[in-house]
C-alpha positions as CSV (number, residue, x, y, z in Angstrom):
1,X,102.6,96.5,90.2
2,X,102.1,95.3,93.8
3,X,101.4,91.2,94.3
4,X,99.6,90.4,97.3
5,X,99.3,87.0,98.6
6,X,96.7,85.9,101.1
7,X,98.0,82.4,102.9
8,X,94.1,80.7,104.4
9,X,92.8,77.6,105.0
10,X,90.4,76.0,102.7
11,X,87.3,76.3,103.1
12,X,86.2,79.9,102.4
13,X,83.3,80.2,99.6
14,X,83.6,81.7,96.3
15,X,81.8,84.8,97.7
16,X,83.9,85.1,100.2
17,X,87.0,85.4,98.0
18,X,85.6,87.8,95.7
19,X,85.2,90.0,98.6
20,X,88.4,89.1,99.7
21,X,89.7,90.1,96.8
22,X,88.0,93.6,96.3
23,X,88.5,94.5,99.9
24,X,92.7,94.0,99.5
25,X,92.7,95.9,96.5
26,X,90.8,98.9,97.5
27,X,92.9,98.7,100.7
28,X,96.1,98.6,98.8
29,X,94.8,101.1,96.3
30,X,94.1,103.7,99.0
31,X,97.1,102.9,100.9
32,X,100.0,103.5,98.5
33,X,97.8,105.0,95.9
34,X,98.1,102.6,93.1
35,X,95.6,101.9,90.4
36,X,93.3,98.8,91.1
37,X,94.1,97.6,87.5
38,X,97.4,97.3,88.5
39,X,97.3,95.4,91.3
40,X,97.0,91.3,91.6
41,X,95.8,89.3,94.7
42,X,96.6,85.6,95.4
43,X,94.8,83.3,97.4
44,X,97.1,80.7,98.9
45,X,94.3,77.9,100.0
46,X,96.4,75.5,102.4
47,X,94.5,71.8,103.8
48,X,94.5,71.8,107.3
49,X,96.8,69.1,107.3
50,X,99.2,71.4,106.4
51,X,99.1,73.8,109.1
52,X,99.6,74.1,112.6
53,X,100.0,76.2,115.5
54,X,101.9,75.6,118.2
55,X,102.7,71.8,117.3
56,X,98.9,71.3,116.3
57,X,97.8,70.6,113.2
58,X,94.8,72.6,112.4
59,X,92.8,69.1,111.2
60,X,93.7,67.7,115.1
61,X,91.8,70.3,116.8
């Protein structure tokens, strides 16, 4: 049963993470040929205060 986690900022619409979603599991489906029923995908929504790159916070920019 392959888990898949997907790390984003906030922000994204529902729409988008329903396609999120499908897109993964058809990738990961084709991939290593596992039934889409079996596989889960996790959206990991992070504030941009919580995240930076290269000693910037993504809410600084």
């Amino acid at each position: 049963m392959p888990i898949v986690t997907v790390q984003m900022l906030e922000g994204r619409s529902d729409d988008q993470k329903r396609a999120l979603v499908e897109k993964v599991t058809a990738a990961v489906s084709e991939t290593i040929d596992a039934p889409k029923e079996r596989i889960s995908v996790v959206i990991d929504e992070m504030k941009p205060t919580n995240f930076g790159v290269a000693g910037i916070r993504q809410s600084d920019k």
